[in-house]
N, C-alpha and C positions, 0 to 999 in steps of 0.2 A: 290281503297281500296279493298283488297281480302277478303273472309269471314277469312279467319285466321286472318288479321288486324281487321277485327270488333270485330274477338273474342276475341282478348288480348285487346281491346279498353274498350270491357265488362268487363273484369276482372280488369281492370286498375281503371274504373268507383268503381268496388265495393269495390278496398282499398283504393279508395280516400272518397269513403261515408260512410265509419267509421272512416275515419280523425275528421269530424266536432264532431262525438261522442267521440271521446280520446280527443281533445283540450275540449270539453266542462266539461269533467270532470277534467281534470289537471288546465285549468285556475281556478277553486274554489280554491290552494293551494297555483299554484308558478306565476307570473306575464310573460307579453306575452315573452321579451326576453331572458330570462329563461329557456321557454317551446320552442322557437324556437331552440335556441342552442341545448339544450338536443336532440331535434329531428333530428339534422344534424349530429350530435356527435356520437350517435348511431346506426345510416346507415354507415357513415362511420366506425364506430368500427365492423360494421359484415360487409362490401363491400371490404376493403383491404384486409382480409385474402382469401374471398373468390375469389377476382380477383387471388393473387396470386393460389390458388387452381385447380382452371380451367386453369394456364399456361399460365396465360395473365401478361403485365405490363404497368405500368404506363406510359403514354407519357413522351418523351424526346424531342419532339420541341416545341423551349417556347410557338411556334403561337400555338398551342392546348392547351398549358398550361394557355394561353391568353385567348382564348376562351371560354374556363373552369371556367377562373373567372369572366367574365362576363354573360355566363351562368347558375353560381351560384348566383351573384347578381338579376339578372332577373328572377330566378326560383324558389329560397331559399330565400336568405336574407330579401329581399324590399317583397315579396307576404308573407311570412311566418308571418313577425312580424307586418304586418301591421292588418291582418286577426284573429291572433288571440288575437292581440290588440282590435280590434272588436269587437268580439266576446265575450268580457268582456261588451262592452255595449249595444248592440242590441239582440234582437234575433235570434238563429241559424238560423231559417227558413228564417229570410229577409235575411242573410248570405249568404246563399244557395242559393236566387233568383237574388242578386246582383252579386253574385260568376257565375250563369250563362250566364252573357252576356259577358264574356268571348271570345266564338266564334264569335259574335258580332264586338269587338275590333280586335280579330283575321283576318278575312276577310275585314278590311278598312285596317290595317296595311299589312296584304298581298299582296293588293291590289295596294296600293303606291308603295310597296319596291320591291313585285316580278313581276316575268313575265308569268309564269305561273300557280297563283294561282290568276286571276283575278276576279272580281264580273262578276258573271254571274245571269239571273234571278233564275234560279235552287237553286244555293248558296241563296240569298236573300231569297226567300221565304223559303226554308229547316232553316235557322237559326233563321227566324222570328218565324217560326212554333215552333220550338224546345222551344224556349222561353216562348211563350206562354204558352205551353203544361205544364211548370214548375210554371209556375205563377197558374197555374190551379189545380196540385199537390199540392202543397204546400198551397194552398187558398189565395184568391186573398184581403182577408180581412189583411194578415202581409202588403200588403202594404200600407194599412190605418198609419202606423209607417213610412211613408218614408220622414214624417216630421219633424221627432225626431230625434235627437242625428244625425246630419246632418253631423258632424267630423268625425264620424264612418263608417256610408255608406260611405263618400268619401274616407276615406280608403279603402274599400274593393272594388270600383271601379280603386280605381287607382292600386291594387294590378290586379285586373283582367286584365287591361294594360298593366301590367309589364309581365303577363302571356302569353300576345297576343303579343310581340315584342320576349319574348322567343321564341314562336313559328317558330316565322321568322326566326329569326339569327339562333337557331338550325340547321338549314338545313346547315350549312356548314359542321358538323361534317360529314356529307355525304361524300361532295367534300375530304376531309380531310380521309379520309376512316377509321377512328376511331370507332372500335367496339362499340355499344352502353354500355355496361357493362362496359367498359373505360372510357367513358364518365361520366356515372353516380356517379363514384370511384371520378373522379378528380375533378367534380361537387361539389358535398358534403364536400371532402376533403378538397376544398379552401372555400366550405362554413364555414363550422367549424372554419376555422382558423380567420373569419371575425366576426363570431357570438358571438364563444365564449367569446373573450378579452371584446366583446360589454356588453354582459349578467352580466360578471364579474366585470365591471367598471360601470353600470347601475345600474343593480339589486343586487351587492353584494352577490352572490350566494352561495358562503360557509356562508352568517350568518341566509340562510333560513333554518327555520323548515324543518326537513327529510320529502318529502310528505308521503302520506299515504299510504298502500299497493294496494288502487283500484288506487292512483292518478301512481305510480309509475308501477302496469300492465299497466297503459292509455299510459305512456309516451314511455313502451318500446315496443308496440303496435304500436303507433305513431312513432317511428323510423326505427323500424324493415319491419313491413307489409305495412305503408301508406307513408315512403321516400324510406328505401333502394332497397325492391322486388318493390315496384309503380314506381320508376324510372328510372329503367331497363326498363319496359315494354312500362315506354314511350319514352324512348330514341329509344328503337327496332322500335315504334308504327313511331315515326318522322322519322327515318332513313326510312322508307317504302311510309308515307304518308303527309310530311311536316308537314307545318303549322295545318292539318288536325284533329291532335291529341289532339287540345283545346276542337273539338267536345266531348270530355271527360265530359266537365259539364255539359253539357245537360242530361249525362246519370247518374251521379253522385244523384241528386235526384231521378233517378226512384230506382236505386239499395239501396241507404239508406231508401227508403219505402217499398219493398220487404223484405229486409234484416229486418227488423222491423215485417213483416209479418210472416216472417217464424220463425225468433228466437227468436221476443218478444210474438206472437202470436196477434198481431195487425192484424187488421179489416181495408180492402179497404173500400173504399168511393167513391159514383158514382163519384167525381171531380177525384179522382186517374184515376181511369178508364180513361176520358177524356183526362186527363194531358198526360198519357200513350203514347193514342192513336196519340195525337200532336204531341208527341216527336220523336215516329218511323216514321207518313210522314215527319217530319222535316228529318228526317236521312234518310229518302229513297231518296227525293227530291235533296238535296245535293250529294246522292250516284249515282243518274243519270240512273241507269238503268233499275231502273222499269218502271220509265218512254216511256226510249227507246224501252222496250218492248210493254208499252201499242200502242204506235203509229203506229208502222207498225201494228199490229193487226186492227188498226181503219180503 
């Protein structure tokens, strides 16, 4: 992973950590399949013109078109609605700490399916750290709750699942030489066409109250900045660095604490500090080469 891949990894981290803030405002209004649809509906509604824009088009061999849909099931549909089905009954922050064992699932699933993304110690301890680091962020007292509303957490584990098999199977689009911005397009595109029909046969959506003006910025916030620009960047981020790119929710906490510090004007906490400090060895250790460098020094 280059410092260019870390940095769109960072940027990718900060529109996914104002995701948990847009669903946490829009679930008070509309129900989770609702707010997932609208969220895919509207990536897609700004991602076709803009593919067309740039002089790009949609695939025309169905095996991508194939790929798309399953990559949309495992990236959209199944993590989307199950999280912010959640999200309705637990707190964000246990959300967020269960949301980051992600990488966790990612590197066992890796590790079965590929061949060159094996468990190595470096990998284990850098994911363990990360983890931690976030349990310590976040305070380690949310998980006194991880008794409660037991349906809920399992949801958002098994969405983190579904997130860590995305990871894997992405990596075809490689092979496949499919621009990431294509991908993203056909992604969302066949999400919508799953979502929608669901939301509209579920939650009857034309007979909800119109949301509110903050609930209705949340949601086109939620489509625009944390699916359609966040999607791109991780498609770019996988095309470059595999399965690598679930390392996103480890950072996803530190950027929704800062992002709070600078523009709420919120006050660190020596645990932040620590949680911090965890997360970057976690990401160095995994990254391998500071290591490398410490040792011939020795």
């Amino acid at each position: 992973m280059t410092a260019r891949v870390w940095g769109l990894l960072i940027v990718l981290s900060i529109l996914w950590g104002g995701s948990f803030f847009f669903i946490g405002l829009a679930v008070r209004e509309w129900p989770p399949l609702s707010i997932a649809a609208s969220r895919v509906v509207i990536a897609a509604i700004i991602l076709l013109p803009a593919l067309h824009l740039l002089g790009r088009r949609l695939p025309r061999d169905p095996a991508v078109w194939r790929a798309c849909l399953v990559i949309g099931l495992l990236n959209n549909v199944i993590p989307f609605t199950l999280i912010i089905w959640a999200q309705g009954q637990i707190p964000s922050g246990l959300a967020s700490i269960l949301n980051a064992t992600t990488p966790i699932w990612t590197a066992l699933v890796a590790h079965a399916f590929t061949r060159d993304e094996r468990l190595t110690p470096n990998r284990i301890l850098g994911v363990l750290l990360g983890f931690a680091g976030v349990v310590a962020m976040l305070g380690a007292d949310l998980l006194d709750g991880l008794g409660h509303n037991v349906p809920a957490q399992c949801a958002v584990l098994l969405a983190t699942l579904s997130y860590a098999c995305s990871g894997v199977y992405g990596r075809r689009f490689r092979r496949m030489q499919v621009e990431p911005i294509v991908v993203a397009t056909g992604q969302l595109s066949l999400s919508s066409l799953v979502l929608l029909p669901l939301a509209l046969l579920v939650d009857h959506t034309w007979l909800l109250p119109l949301p509110s003006l903050q609930a209705t910025a949340a949601l086109l916030a939620l489509g625009i900045l944390s699916t359609a620009l966040a999607y791109v960047l991780f498609f770019r981020v996988m095309a470059a660095a595999g399965s690598n790119v679930n390392l996103v929710t480890l950072l996803v906490p530190v950027s929704a604490i800062l992002l709070g510090v600078l523009v709420l004007g919120e006050s660190l906490a020596p645990r932040h500090f620590v949680g911090i400090a965890a997360v970057a060895l976690g990401l160095a250790a995994i990254d391998g080469r500071l290591l490398q460098r410490i040792r011939p020094a020795r």
